[in-house]
Backbone as JSON Lines, residues from 0, in Angstrom:
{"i":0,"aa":"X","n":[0.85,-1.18,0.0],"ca":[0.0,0.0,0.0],"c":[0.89,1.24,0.0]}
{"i":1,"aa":"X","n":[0.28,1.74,-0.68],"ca":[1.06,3.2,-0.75],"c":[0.67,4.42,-0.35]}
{"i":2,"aa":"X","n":[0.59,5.37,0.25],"ca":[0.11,6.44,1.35],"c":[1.27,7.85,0.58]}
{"i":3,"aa":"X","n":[0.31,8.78,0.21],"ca":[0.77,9.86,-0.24],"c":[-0.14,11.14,0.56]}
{"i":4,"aa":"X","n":[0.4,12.05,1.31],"ca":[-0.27,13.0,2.12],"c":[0.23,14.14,1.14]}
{"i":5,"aa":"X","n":[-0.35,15.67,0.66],"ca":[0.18,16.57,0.28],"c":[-0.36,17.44,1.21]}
{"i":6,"aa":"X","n":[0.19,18.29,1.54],"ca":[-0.27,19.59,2.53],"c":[-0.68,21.1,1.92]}
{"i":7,"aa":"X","n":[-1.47,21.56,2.61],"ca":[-2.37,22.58,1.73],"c":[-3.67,22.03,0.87]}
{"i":8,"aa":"X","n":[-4.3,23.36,0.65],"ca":[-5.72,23.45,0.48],"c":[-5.46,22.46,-1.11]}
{"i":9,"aa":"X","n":[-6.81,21.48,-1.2],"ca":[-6.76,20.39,-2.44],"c":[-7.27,21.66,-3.53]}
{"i":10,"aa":"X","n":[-6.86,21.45,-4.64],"ca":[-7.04,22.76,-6.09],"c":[-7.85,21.52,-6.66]}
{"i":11,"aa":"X","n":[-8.9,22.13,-7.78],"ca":[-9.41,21.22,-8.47],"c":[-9.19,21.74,-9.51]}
{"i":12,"aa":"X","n":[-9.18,20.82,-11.02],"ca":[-8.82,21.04,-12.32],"c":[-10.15,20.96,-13.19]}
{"i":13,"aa":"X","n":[-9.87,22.26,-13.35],"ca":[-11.22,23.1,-13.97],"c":[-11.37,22.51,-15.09]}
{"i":14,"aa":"X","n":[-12.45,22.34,-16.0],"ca":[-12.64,22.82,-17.32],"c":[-11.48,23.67,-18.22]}
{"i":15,"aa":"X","n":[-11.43,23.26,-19.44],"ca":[-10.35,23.77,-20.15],"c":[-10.97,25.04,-21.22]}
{"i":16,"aa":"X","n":[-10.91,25.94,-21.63],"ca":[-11.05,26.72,-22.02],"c":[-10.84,26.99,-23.16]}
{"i":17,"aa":"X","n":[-10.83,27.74,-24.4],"ca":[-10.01,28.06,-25.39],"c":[-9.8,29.36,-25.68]}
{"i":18,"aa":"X","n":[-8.59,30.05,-25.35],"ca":[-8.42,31.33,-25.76],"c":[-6.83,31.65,-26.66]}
{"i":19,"aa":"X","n":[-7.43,32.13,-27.97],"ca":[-6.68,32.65,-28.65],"c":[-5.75,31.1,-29.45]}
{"i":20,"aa":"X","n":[-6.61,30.37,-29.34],"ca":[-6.11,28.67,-30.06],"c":[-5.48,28.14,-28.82]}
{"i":21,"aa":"X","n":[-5.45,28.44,-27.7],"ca":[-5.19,27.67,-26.57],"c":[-5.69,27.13,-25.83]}
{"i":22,"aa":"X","n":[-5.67,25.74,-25.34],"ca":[-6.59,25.32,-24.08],"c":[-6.02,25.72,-23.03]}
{"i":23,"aa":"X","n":[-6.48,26.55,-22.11],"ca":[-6.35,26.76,-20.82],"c":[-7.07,26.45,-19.86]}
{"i":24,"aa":"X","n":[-6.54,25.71,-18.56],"ca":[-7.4,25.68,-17.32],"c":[-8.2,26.66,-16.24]}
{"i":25,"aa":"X","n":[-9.49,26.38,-16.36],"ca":[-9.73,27.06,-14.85],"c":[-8.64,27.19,-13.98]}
{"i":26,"aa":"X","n":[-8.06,28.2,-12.65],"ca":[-7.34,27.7,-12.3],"c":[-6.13,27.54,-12.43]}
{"i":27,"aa":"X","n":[-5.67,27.21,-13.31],"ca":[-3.93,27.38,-13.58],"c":[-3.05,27.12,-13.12]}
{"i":28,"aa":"X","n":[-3.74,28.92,-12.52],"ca":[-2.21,29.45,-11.89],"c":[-1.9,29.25,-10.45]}
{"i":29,"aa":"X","n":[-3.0,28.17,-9.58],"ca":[-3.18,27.57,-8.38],"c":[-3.15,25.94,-8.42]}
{"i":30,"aa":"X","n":[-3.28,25.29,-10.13],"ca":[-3.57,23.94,-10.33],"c":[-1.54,23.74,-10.24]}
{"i":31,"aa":"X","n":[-1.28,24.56,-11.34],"ca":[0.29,23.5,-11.88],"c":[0.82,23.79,-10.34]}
{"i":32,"aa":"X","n":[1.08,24.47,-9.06],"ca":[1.49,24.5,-8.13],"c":[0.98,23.36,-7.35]}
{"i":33,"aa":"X","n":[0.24,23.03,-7.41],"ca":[-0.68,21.81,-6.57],"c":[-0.39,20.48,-7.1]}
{"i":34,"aa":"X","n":[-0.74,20.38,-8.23],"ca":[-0.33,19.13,-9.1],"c":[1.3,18.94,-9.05]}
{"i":35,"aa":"X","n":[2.13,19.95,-8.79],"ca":[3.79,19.8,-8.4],"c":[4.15,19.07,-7.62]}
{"i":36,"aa":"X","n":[2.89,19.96,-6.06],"ca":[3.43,19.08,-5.06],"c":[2.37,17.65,-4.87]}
{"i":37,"aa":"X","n":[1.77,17.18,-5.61],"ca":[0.92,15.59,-5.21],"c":[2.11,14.79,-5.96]}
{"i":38,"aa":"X","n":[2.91,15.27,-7.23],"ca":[3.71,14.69,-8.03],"c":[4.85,14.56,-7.13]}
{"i":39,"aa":"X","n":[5.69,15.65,-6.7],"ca":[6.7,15.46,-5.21],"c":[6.58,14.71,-4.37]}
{"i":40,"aa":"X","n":[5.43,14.35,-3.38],"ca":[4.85,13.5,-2.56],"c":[4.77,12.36,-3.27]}
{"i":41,"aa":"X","n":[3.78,11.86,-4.28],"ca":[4.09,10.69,-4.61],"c":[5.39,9.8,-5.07]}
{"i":42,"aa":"X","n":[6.81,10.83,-5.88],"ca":[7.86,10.71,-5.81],"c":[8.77,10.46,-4.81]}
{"i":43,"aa":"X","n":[8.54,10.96,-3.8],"ca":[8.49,10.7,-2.36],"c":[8.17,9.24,-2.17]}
{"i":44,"aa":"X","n":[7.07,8.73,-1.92],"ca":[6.49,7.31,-1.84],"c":[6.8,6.21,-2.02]}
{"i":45,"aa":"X","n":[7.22,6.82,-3.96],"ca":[7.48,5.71,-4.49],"c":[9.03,5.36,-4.12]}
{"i":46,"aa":"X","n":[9.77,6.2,-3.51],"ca":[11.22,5.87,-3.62],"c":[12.22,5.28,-4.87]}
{"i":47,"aa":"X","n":[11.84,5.88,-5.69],"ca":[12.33,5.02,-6.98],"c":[11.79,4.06,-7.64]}
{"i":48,"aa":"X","n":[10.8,3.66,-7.03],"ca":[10.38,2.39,-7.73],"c":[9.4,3.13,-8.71]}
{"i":49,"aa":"X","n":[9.65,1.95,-9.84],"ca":[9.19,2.11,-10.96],"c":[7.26,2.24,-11.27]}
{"i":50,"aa":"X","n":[6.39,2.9,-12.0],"ca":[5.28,3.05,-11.89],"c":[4.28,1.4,-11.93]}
{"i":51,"aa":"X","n":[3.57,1.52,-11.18],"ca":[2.8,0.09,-10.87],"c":[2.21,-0.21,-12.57]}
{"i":52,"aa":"X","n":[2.01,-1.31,-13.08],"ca":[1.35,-1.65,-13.92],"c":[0.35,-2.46,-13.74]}
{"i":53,"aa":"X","n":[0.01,-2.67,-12.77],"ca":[-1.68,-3.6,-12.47],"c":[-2.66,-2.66,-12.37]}
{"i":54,"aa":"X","n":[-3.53,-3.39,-12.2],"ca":[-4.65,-2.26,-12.13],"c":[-5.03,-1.78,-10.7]}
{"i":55,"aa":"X","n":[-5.35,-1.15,-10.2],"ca":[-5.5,0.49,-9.02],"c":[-6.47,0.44,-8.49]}
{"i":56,"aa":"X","n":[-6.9,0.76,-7.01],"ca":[-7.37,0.75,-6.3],"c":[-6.81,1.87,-5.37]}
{"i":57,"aa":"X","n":[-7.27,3.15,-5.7],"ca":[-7.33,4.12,-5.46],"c":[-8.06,5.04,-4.12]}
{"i":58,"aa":"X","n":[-7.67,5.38,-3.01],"ca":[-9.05,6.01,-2.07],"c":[-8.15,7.4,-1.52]}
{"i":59,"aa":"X","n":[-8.9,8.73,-1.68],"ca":[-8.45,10.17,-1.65],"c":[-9.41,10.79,-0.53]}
{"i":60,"aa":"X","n":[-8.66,11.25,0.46],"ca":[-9.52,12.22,1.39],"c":[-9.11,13.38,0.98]}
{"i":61,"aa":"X","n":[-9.92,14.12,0.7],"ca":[-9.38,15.93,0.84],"c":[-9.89,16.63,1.9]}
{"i":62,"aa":"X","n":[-9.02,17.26,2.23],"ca":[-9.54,18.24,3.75],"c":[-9.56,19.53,3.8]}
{"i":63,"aa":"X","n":[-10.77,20.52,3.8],"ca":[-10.51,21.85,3.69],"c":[-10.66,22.01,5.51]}
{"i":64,"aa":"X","n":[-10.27,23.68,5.31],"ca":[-9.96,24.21,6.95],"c":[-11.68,24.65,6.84]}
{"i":65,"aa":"X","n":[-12.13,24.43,7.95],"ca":[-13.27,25.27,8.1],"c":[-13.56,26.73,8.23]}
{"i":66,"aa":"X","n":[-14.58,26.98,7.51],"ca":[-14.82,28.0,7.52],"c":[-15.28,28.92,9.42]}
{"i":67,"aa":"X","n":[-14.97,30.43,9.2],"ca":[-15.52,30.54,10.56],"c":[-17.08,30.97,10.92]}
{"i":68,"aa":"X","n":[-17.85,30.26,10.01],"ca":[-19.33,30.44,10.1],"c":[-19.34,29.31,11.16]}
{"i":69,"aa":"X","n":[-18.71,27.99,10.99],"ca":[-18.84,26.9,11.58],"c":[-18.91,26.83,13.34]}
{"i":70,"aa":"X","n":[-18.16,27.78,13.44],"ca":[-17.92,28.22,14.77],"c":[-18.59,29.31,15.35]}
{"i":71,"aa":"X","n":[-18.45,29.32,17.29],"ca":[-19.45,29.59,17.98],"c":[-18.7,31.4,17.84]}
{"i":72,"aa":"X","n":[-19.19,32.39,19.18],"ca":[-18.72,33.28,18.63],"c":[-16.85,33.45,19.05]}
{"i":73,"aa":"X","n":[-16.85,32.51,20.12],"ca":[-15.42,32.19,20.69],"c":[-14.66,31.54,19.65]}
{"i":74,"aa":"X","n":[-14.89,31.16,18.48],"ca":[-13.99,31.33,17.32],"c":[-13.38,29.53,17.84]}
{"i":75,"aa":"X","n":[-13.6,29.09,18.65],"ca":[-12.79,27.57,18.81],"c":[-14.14,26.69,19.26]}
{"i":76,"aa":"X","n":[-15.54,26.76,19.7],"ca":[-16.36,25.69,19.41],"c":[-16.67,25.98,18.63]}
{"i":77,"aa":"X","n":[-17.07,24.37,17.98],"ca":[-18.23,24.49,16.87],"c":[-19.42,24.27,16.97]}
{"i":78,"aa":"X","n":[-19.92,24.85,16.22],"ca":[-21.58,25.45,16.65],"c":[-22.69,23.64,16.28]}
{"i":79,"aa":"X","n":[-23.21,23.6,16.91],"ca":[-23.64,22.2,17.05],"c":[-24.49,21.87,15.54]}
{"i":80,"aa":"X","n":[-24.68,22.71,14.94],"ca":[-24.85,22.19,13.69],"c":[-23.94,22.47,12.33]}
{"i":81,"aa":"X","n":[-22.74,22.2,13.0],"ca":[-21.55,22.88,11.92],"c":[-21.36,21.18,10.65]}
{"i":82,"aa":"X","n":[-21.24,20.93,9.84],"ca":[-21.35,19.79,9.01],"c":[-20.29,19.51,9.24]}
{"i":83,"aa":"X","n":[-20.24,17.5,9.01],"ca":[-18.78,17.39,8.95],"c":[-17.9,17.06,7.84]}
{"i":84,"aa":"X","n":[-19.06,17.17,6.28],"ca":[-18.37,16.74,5.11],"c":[-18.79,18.1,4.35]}
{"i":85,"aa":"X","n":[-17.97,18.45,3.61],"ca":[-18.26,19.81,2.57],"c":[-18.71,18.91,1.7]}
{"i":86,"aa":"X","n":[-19.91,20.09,1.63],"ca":[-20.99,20.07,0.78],"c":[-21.02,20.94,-0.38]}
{"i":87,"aa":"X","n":[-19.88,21.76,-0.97],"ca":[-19.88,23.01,-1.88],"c":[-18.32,22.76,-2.38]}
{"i":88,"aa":"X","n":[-18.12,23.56,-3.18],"ca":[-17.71,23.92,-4.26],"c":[-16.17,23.44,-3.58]}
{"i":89,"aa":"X","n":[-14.58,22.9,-3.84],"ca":[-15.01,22.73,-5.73],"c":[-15.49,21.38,-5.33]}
{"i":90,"aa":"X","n":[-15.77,20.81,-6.64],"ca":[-15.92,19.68,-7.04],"c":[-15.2,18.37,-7.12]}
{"i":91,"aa":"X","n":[-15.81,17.43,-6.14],"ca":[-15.08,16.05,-5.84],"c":[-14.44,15.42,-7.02]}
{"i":92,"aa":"X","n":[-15.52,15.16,-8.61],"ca":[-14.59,14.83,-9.35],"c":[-13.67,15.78,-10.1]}
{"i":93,"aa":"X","n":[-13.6,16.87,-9.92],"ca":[-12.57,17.46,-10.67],"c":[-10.82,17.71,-9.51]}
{"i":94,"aa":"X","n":[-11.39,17.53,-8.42],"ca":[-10.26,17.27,-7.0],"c":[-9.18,16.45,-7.04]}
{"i":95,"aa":"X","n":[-10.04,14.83,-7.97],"ca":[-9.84,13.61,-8.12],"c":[-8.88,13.52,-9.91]}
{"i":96,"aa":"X","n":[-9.17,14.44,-10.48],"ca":[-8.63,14.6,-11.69],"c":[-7.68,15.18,-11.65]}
{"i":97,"aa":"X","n":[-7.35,16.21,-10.4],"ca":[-6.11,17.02,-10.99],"c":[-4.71,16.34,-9.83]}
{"i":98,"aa":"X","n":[-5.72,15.65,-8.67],"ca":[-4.69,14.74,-7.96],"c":[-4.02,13.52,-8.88]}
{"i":99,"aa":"X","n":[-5.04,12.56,-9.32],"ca":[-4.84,11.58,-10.52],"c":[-3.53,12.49,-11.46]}
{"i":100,"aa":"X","n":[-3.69,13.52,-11.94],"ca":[-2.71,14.21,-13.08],"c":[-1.07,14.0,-12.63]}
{"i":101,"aa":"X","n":[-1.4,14.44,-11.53],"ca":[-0.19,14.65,-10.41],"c":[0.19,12.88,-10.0]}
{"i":102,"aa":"X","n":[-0.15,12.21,-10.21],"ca":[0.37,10.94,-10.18],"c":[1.03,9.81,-11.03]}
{"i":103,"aa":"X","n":[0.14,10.51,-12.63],"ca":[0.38,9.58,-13.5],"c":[1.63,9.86,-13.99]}
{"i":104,"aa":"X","n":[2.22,8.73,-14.21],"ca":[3.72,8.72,-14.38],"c":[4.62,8.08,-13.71]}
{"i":105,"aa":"X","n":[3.92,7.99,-12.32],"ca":[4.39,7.9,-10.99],"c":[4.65,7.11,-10.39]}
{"i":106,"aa":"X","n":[3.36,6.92,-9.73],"ca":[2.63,5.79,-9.08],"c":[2.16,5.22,-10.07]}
{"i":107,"aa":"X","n":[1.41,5.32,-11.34],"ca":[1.24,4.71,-12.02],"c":[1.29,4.72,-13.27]}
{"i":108,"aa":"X","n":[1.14,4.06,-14.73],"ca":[1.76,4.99,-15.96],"c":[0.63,5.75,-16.53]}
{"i":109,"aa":"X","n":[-1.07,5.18,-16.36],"ca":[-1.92,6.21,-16.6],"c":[-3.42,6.02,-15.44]}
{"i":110,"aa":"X","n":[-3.92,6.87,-15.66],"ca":[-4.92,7.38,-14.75],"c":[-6.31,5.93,-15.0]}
{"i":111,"aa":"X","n":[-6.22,5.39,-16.38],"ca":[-7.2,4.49,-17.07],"c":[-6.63,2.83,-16.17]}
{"i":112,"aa":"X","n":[-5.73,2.55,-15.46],"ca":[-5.4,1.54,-14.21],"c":[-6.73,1.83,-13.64]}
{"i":113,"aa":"X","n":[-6.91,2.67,-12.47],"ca":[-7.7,2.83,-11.64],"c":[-9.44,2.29,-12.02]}
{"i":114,"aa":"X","n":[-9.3,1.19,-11.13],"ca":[-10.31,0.42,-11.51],"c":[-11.42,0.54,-10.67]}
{"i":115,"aa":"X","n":[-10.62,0.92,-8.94],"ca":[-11.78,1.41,-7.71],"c":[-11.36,2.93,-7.68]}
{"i":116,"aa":"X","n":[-12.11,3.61,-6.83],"ca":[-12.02,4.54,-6.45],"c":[-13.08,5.22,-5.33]}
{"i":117,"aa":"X","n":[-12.32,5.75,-4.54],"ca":[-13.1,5.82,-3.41],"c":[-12.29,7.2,-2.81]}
{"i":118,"aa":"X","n":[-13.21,8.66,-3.15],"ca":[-13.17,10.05,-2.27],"c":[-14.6,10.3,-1.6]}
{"i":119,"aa":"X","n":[-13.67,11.0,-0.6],"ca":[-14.34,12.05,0.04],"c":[-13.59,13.72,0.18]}
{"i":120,"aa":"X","n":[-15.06,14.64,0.5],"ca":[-14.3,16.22,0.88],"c":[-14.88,16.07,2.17]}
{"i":121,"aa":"X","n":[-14.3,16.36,3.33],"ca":[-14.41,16.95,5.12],"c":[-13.38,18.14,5.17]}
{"i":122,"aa":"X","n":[-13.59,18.31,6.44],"ca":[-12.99,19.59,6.81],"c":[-12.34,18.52,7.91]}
{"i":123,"aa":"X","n":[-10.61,19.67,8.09],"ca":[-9.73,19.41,8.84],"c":[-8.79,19.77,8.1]}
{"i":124,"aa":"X","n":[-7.3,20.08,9.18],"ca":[-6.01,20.58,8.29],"c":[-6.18,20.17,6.69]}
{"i":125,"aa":"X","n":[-6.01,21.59,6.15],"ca":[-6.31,21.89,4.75],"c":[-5.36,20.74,4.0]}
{"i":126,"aa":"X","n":[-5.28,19.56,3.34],"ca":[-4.79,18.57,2.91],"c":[-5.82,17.76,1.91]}
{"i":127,"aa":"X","n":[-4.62,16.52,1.77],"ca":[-5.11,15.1,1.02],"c":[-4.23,14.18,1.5]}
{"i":128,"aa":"X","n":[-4.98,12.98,1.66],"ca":[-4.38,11.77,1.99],"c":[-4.72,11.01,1.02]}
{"i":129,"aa":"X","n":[-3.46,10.44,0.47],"ca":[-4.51,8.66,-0.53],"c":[-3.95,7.8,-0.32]}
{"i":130,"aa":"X","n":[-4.5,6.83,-0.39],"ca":[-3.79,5.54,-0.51],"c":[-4.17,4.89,-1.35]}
{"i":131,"aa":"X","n":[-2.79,3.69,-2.14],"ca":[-3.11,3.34,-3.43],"c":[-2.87,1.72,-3.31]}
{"i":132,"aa":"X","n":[-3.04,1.01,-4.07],"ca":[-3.04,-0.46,-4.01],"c":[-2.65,-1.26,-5.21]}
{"i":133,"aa":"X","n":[-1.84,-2.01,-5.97],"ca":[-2.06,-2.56,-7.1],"c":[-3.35,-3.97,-6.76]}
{"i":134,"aa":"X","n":[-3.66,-3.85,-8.07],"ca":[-4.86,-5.66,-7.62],"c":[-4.39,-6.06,-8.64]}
{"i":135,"aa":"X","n":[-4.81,-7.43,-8.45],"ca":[-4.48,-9.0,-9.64],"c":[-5.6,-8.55,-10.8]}
């Protein structure tokens, strides 16, 4: 099993755009910084070893910091109906696409392995955790 943590808020990979004969991302200029470091971290992981070729079994937590609506007016409880999974914006599968981007190569040689997959978005230190698996 393989365990890749990146630190900081998860970026999601927008929709691509076309301006002036270019595809450009939502995003960008907050994605290629993000996708650097899931690619670092998983480089990290792998220690050299070469990208898995079986097929993937994939599971991604992302963690945003809470907002301070969540909280009481003492700024450290939370208010008894504060949620414990984000429910808004961005978007789980596009979270999952630009982490996946940041891997392939890596951990694995393409994103089309991944046969399970299993995210969630909660709140807690602004992050991602995954863990990865080859299967038979």
């Amino acid at each position: 099993m393989i365990e890749i943590v990146v630190d900081g808020p998860p970026i999601a990979q927008g929709s691509k755009r076309i301006v002036q004969g270019l595809a450009i991302e939502a995003n960008h200029a907050r994605l290629r910084p993000w996708r650097a470091a899931v690619a670092a971290a998983a480089a990290e992981a792998m220690q050299g070893v070469e990208p898995l070729q079986t097929p993937v079994v994939l599971e991604i937590d992302f963690y945003f910091a809470r907002p301070k609506a969540h909280y009481r007016a003492d700024g450290q409880t939370l208010r008894d109906n504060a949620p414990t999974r984000k429910a808004s914006t961005p978007d789980l599968d596009k979270l999952v696409r630009a982490f996946c981007d940041g891997l392939t190569g890596i951990v694995f040689r393409d994103d089309a392995q991944i046969v399970e997959l299993h995210a969630a978005k909660t709140y807690g230190p602004a992050r991602a955790v995954a863990w990865i698996r080859g299967v038979a």
